[in-house]
N, C-alpha and C positions, 0 to 999 in steps of 0.2 A: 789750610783746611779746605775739604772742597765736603759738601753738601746734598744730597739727592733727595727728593720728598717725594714717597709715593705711595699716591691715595690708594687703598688696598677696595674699600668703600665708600657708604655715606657715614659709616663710625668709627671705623678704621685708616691710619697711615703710618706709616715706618719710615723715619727719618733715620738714613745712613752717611754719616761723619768718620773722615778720614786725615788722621793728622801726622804729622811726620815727626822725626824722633827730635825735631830742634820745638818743635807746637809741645811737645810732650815735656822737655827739659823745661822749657819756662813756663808752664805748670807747677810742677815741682818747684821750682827755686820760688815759683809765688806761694805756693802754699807753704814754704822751710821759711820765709820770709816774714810772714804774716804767724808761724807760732813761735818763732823767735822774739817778737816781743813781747808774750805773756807767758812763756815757757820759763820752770823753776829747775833749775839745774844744779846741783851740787859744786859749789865752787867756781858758779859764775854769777853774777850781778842779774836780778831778774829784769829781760829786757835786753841784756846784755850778752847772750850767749851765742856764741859763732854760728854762722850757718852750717859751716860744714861740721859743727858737732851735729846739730839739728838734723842733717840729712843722715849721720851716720845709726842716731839715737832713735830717728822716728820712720827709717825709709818706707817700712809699709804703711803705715797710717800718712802721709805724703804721697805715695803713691795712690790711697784711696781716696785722697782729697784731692790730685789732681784730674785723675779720673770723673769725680763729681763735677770741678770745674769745665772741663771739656766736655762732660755730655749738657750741661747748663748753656755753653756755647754754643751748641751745636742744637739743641730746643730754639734757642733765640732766633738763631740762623735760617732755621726750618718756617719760624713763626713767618716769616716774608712771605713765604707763598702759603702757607695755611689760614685760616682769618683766628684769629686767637679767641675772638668771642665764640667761634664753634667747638673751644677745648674745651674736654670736658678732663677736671682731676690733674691732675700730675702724670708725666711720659714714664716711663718703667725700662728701664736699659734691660735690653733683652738678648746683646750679646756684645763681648767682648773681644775682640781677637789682638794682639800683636805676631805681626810677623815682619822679616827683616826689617827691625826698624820703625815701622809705621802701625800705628794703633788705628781700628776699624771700629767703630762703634754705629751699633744699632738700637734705635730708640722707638717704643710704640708708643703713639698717640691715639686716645678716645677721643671721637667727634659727636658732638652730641648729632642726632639721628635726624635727618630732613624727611619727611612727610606729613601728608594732604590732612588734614584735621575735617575738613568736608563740616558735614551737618552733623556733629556730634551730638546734639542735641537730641537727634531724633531715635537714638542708641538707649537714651536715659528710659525707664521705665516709668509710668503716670501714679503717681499717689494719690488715693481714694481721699477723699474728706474723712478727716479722725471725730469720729463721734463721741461724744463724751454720757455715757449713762445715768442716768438718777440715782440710780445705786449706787457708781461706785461714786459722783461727788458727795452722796449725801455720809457715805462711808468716811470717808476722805475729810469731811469736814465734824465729824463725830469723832472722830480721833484724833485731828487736830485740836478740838474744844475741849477734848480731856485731858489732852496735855499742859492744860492752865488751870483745869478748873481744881479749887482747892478740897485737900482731905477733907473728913468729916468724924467725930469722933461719935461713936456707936455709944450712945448713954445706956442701951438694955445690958443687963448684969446675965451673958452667956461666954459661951465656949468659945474657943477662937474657929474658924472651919475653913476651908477651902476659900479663894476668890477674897478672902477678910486680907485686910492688908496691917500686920499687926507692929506696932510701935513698941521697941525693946530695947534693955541693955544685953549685953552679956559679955563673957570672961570667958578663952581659952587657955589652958593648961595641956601640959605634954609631961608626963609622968612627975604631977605632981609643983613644977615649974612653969610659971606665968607664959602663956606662948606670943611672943611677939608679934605686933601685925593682927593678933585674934581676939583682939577686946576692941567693943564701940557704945556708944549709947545713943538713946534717942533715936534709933536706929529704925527706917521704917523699912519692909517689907512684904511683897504681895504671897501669900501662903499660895503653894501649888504652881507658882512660876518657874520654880525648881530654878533657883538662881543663884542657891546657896549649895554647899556640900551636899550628893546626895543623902536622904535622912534626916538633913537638918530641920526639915520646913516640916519634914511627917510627925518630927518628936513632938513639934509647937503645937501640933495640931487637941483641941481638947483644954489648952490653957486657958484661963481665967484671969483679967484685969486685978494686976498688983502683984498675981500669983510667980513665984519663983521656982524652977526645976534647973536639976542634973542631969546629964546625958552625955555619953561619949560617940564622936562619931569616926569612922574609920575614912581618911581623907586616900582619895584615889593614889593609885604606885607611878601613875602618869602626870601628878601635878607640877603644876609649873616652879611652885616653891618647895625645892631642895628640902628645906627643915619639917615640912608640912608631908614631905608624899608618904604614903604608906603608911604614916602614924597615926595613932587613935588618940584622939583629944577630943579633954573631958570640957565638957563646957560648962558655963552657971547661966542662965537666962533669963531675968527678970520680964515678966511681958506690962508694959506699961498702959498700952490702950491700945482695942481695936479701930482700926478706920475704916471707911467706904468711902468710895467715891460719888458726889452726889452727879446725878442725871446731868450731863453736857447737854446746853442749851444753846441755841446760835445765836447769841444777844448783840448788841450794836460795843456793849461793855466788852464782851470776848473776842470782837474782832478788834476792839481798839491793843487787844493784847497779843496777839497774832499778827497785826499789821500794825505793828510799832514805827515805824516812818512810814507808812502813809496819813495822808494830811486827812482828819473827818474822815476817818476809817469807821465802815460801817457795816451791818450783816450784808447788804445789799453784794456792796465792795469785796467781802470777805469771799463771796460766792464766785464772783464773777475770779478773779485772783485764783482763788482753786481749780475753778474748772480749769483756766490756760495754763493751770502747771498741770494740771492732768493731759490738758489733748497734747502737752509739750513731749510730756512723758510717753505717753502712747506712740507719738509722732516718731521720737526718737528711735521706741523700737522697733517701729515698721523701718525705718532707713535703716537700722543700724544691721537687725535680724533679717531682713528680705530683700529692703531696695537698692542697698549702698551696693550688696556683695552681687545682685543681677545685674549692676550698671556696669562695675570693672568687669565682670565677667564678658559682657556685650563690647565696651572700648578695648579690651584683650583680644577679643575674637576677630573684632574690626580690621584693626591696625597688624601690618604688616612689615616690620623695615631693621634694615640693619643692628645691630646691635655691638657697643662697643665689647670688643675681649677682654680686655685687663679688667674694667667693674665687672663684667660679667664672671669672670675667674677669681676675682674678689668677693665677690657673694658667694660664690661657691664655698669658699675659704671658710666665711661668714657661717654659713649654714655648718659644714661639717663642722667649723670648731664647736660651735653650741653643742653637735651631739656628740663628740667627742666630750667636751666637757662633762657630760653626766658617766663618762665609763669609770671605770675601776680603775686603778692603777697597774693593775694586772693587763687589763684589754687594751689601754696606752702603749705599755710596753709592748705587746706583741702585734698592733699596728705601727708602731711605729718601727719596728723592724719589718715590718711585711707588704713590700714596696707595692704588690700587688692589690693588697687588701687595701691600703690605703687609698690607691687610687678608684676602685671600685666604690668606697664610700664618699669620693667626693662625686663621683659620678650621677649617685644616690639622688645630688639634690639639683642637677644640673638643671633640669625642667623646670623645678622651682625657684631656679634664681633664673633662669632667664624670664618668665611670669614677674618677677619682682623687678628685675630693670624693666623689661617693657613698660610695665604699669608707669614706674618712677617717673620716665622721660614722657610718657601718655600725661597723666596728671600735671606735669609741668610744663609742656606746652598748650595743656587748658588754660591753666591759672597764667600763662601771661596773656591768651587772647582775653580770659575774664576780668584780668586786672584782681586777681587776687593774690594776697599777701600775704607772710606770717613773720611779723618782725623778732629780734632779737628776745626786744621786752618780753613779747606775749612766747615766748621759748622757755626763755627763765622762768615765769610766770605758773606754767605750765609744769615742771622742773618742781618748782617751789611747790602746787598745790600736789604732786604725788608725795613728795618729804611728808608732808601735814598728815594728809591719808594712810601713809605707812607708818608715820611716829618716826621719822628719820631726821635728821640734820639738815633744813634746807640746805645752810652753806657747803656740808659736805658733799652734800650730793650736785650740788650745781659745781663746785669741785671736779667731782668726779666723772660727770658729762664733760667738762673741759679738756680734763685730760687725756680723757679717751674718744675724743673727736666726736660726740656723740650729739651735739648740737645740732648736726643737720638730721640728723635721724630720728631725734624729736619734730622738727621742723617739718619732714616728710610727712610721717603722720597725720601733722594736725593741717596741712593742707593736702592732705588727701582728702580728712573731712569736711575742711572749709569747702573746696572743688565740687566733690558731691555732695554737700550737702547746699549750695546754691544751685548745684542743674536740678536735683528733684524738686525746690522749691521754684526754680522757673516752669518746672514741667507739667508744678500742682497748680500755677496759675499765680506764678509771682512769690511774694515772703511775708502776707498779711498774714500768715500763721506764726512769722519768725523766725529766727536761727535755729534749725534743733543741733545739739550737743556738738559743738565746737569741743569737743568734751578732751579738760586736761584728764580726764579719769583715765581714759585711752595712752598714755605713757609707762603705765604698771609695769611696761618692759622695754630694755634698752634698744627696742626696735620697730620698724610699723608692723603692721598686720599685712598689708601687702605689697609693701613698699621696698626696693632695696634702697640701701644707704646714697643718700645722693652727693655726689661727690664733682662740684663743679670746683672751673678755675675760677677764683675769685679776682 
């Protein structure tokens, strides 16, 4: 075997491997070797079955497995004058030749990208102090306080009306048969909230404590339950008592209900606790909506250097598949016969994936000068809290990131945030305001926002 390495760039190199036809036979005889003893064969002992059945039964799948061995060899080989820690992913055989006798193999290597990081700091954009309004904590903590504070039942002998919040049985029927799912009691609801079938709140409206009515109402052709869309069901309604909500107060009693583990939780404490989830809030949107997307913008524009081809040809991939995935079946097929069109649409996103490696290798040679991290745990974590959010199966879905490689794509993300979300808090003058939104909320898709998949050799 002889071996050439040559650096094409700072991201690129092509490792060229030449092996002759005896390198090539004992390949082969190792790989006919190694599925002969877990090969199941008709009328052989498993374990047991000749090689030269093996070579006659499986020659191309042997031939593909020794081909993988020899470019494997020939990676290792290269690794001597390459430094292994600057690989970036997996080499990609990118050509194959035999001629007389001797196989030629060609293998591309991504390097992750060498340049100057400079003063990057001075790129991040200044975040104002978040001011927090009287208005809106006092908002904020009025509607907090109503969320505890208990009914009240309306002793005056009138009508139910708008904003009454009225306590009822009732009984659905569908031509004359009980309707499943459509009977409750005790049942309270705010009239004009419109949170029932539309109609249902306007019939109530006019009823009278103990007073019972009939009414049909016609359930939308769009509802979610099958037995329920488009039919008209009659209902029986009992109204049992009107309620109101009495006046939220910010008592030292309502914040002990509100801040249920804090210790001597108090209105004071209650105050102080809301406002720093509101400036968190606030904070959030200004990096999220303004500062986050002017700083990449700024490190995008900065930096200048190499770019590996194969991730970058694999984002490309990345991107058109997503928009392929939304065509027709119709428009697949006729891309997919149309050598031209095809290529034109991966063309499409080429600007956009190279913006998303750049960013990828930008952001990850911050986070190691910062010393920042995003472990396994906090991945799954992350994984687990979108399941919850969506009503999904955490285990299937952390599942299903496994099996689709999707772990570092989560991991990208949430140290893109981490990254910037530490420069603008050194930029505001430190992290006495805190972390803003480390946010698992930010996963709702199998990929960053401006990230491409990061794909290192582990």
């Amino acid at each position: 075997m002889s071996v050439l390495v040559k650096k094409l760039n700072d991201a690129n190199a092509i490792i060229t491997a030449i092996y002759d036809q005896a390198a090539i036979c004992k390949a082969e005889d190792r790989a006919a070797a190694n599925l002969a003893k877990s090969a199941d064969i008709k009328g052989f002992r498993k374990g047991k079955v000749p090689v030269a059945v093996i070579k006659e039964r499986f020659k191309s799948d042997l031939r593909n497995e020794a081909m993988s061995h020899l470019a494997n060899a020939a990676f290792e080989e290269g690794l001597k004058t390459i430094d292994k820690n600057n690989v970036v992913g997996a080499p990609i055989v990118s050509k194959a030749d035999e001629k007389d006798g001797a196989l030629s193999l060609e293998l591309k290597v991504s390097l992750r990208p060498r340049f100057d990081l400079g003063d990057y700091q001075a790129l991040i954009p200044a975040a104002q102090f978040v001011e927090v309004l009287d208005k809106e904590l006092n908002d904020m903590l009025e509607r907090a306080a109503d969320s505890v504070t208990p009914l009240e039942e309306i002793k005056e002998d009138r009508a139910l009306a708008n904003g009454d919040i009225a306590n009822f049985d009732f009984k659905g029927s569908i031509d004359g048969k009980e309707a499943r799912g459509a009977s409750a009691e005790k049942y309270d609801l705010k009239i004009g909230s419109k949170s029932f079938i539309p109609g249902f709140e306007d019939q109530m409206l006019g009823m009278k404590k103990s007073e019972t009515k009939e009414f049909a109402v016609t359930f939308p052709k769009d509802y979610h339950a099958a037995d329920f869309a488009g039919k008209d069901v009659k209902f029986v309604v009992k109204l049992n008592a009107i309620k109101m909500k009495t006046k939220a107060e910010i008592t030292d009693e309502i914040a002990k209900k509100l801040l249920p583990n804090v210790k001597d939780a108090n209105a004071q404490k209650l105050r102080e606790y809301m406002t720093n989830t509101l400036r968190e809030e606030k904070k959030a949107k200004l990096y999220n909506e303004e500062l986050r997307p002017q700083a990449l913008e700024a490190l995008v524009k900065k930096y200048d250097f190499d770019l590996p081809e194969v991730i970058l040809e694999q984002e490309i991939d990345h991107l058109a598949g997503q928009k392929a995935g939304l065509m027709s079946n119709e428009e697949l097929n006729a891309l997919k016969s149309d050598e031209k069109a095809l290529k034109a649409l991966r063309e499409e996103f080429r600007e956009e994936a190279k913006e998303r490696v750049k960013t990828t290798f930008i952001i990850d040679a911050i986070a190691k000068k910062e010393d920042v991290k995003v472990s396994d745990q906090e991945v799954a974590q992350a994984i687990y809290y979108q399941a919850l959010q969506t009503g999904q199966d955490p285990k299937s879905l952390l599942d299903y990131y496994r099996a689709n490689n999707l772990f570092a794509v989560i991991r990208m993300s949430l140290m893109e945030d981490r990254v910037l979300t530490k420069l603008l808090d050194m930029k505001a003058g430190g992290e006495a305001q805190g972390n803003v939104s480390e946010t698992q909320g930010n996963v709702s898709e199998a990929k960053p926002k401006k990230s491409a998949k990061k794909k290192e050799a582990e």
